[in-house]
C-alpha positions in Angstrom: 0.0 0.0 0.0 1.3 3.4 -0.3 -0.6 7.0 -0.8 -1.5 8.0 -4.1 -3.8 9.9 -6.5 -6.9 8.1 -7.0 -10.1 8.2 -8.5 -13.1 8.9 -5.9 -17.1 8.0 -6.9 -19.7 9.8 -5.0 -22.2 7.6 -4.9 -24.6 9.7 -3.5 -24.2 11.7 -7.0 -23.9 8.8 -9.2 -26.9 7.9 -11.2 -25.4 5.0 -13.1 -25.3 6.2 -16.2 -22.5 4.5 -17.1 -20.4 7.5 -19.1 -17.6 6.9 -17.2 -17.1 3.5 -18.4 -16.2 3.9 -21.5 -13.7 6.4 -21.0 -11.6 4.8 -18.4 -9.2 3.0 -20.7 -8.0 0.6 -17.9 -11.3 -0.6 -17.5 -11.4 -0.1 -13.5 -14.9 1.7 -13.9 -17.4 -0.9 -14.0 -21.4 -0.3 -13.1 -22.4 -2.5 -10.3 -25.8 -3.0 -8.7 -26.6 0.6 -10.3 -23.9 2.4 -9.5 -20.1 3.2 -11.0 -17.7 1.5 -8.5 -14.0 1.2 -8.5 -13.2 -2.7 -9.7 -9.8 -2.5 -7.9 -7.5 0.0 -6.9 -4.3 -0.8 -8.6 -6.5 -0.5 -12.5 -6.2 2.9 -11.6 -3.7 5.3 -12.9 -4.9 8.0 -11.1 -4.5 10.5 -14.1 -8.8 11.2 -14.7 -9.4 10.3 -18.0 -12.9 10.0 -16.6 -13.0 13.4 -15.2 -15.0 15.0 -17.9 -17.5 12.2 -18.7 -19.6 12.4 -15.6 -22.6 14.5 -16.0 -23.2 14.4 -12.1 -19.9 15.2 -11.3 -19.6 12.1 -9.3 -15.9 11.1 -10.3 -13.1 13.4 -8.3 -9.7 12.4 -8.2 -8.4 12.1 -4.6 -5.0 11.2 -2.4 -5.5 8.0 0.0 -3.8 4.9 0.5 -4.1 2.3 -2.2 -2.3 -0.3 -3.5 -0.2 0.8 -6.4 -1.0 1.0 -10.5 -0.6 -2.3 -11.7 0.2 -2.6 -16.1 0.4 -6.2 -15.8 -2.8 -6.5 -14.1 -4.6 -4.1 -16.1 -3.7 -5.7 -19.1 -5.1 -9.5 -18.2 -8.2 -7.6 -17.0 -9.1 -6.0 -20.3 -7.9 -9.3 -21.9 -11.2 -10.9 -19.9 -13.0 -7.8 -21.2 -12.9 -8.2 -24.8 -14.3 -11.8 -24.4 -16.9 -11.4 -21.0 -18.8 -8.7 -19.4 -19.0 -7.5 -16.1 -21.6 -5.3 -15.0 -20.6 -2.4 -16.8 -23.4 -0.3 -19.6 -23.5 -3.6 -22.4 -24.3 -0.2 -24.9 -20.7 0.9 -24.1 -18.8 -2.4 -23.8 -15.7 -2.6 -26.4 -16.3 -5.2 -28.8 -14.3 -5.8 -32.3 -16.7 -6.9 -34.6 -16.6 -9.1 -38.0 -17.7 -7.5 -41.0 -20.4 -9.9 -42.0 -19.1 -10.5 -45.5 -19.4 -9.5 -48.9 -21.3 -5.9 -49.3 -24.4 -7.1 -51.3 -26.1 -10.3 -52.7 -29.0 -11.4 -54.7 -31.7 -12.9 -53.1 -34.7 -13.2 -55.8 -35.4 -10.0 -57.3 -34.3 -8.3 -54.1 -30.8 -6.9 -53.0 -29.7 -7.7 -49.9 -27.2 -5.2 -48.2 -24.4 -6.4 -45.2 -22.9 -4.5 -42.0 -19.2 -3.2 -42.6 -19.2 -2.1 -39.0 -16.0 -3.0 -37.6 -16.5 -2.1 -33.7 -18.7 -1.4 -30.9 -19.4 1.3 -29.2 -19.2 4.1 -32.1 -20.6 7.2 -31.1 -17.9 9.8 -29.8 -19.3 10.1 -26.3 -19.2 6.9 -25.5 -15.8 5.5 -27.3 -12.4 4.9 -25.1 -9.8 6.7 -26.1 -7.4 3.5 -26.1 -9.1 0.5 -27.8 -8.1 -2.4 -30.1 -9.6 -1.1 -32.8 -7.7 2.3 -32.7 -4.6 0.3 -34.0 -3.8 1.0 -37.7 -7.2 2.4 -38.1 -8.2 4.4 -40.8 -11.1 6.7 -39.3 -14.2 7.9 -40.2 -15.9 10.7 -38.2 -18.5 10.8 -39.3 -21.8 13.5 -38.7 -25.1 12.1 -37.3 -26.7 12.7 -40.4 -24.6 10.8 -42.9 -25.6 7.8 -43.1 -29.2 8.7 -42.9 -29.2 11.3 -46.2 -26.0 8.8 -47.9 -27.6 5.3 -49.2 -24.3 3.3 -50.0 -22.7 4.9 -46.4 -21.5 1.0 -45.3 -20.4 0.5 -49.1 -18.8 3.1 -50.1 -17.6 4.8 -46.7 -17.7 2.6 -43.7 -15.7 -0.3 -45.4 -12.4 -1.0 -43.4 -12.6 1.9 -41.0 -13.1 2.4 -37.7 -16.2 4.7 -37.0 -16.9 7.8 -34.8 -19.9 9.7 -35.1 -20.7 12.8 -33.4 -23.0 16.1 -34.7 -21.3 19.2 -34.0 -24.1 21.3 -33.5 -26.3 19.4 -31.0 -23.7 18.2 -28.7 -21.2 19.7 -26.2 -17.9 19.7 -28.4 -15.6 20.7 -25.9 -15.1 17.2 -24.3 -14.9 16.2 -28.2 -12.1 17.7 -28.2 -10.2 16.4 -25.8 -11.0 13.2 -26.5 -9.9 13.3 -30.4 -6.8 14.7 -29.2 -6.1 11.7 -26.9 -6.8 9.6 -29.5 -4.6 11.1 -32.0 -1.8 11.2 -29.8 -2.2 7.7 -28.2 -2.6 5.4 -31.3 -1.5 4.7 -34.3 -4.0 6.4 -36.7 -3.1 5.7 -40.1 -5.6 8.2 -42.4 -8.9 10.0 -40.9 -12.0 10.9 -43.6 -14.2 13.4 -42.7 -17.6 12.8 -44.0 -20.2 15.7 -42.8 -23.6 17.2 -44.3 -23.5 20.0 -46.8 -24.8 22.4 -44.3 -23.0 25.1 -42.6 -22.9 23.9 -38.6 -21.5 20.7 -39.7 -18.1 22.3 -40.6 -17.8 22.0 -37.2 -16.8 18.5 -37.4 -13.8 19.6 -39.5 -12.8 22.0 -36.8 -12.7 19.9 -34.3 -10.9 17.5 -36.1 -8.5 19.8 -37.4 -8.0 21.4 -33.7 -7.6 18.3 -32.1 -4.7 17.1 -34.4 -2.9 20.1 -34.0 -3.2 20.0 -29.9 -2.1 16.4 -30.5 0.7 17.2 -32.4 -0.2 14.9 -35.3 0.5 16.7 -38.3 1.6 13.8 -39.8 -2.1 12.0 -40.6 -3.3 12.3 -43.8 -7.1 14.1 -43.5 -9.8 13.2 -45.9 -13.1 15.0 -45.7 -16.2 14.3 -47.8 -19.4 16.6 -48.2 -22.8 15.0 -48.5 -25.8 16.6 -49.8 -29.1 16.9 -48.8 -30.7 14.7 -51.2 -27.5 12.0 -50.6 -25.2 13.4 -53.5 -21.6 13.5 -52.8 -20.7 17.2 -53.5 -16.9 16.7 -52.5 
């Protein structure tokens, strides 16, 4: 045991919404019995990746006695992650998926269309900023609205990428960015498209984007940014 930074869960505050989850990249934040508990002291770093994520303001970082930060441990326990679940939000859980196969088939006189989604969670709020899937990946951030107004989005876009979606106009950006920029700085990122309606609040997305890499120093991915039209076309 020795005294160290630590992370502290009011549980009194705590609604279990499970935010915090997703965002601890050791995996020592795990929803039990309806509230965010602290697996086991030595999965946490004590730096507060987590900080920003709780909308109660339930997570503090704090000094106390606990037994140190363990890599080796953390490790095996997100080794048992990726293959069981323990209590945590199943909506948030880290899962690489399998592509389910070729993009379309016949069937009759009818066409029928395949996932390319490669992993689970996808939306920005909600992703780690460490994952298996971050590794080589070639990103798409994607708007909300995207593959609503594209038809061929999981053809033509979402093949072989790892997907983030987020709308810059609805949500709170400013964890966004701190996020993106721990992802760009942590993990090997090999290209990033943009892909974003043809409206003008969506060149948010490209902002953000563009003002995370610079905070994370990456000047050296290759950005790619598509424009989508109302009616689906691709203007860019």
């Amino acid at each position: 045991m020795q005294k160290r930074t630590i992370i502290h869960i009011d549980e009194d505050k705590c609604d279990g919404c499970g935010l915090c989850v997703p965002n601890c990249a050791e995996g020592a934040i795990q929803i039990i019995d309806g509230k965010a508990r602290l697996v086991a002291d030595k999965l946490c770093d004590g730096i507060g990746d987590c900080l920003g994520h709780c909308p109660q303001g339930a997570l503090t970082l704090i000094e106390r006695e606990a037994d140190a930060f363990d890599e080796e441990a953390v490790e095996a326990h997100l080794a048992r992650m990726q293959t069981t679940f323990h209590g945590g939000c199943p909506g948030s859980r880290v899962q690489s998926l399998k592509p389910q196969g070729q993009p379309s088939v016949r069937t009759g006189a009818h066409q029928a269309h395949v996932s390319e989604l490669n992993q689970w969670p996808v939306q920005l709020a909600l992703v780690p900023t460490q994952a298996p899937f971050f590794d080589g990946a070639d990103l798409l951030i994607s708007a909300d609205c995207v593959p609503f107004a594209y038809a061929d989005f999981h053809r033509k876009l979402l093949r072989g990428k790892t997907l983030l979606v987020a709308c810059p106009k609805l949500d709170d950006v400013g964890p966004y960015l701190q996020k993106l920029t721990s992802i760009f700085a942590n993990n090997d990122i090999n290209s990033i498209t943009i892909a974003r309606m043809t409206v003008p609040c969506c060149g948010g997305l490209t902002r953000l984007v563009d003002a995370a890499l610079e905070q994370a120093g990456r000047d050296d991915i290759p950005v790619y940014t598509l424009v989508i039209g109302l009616q689906g076309e691709l203007q860019k």
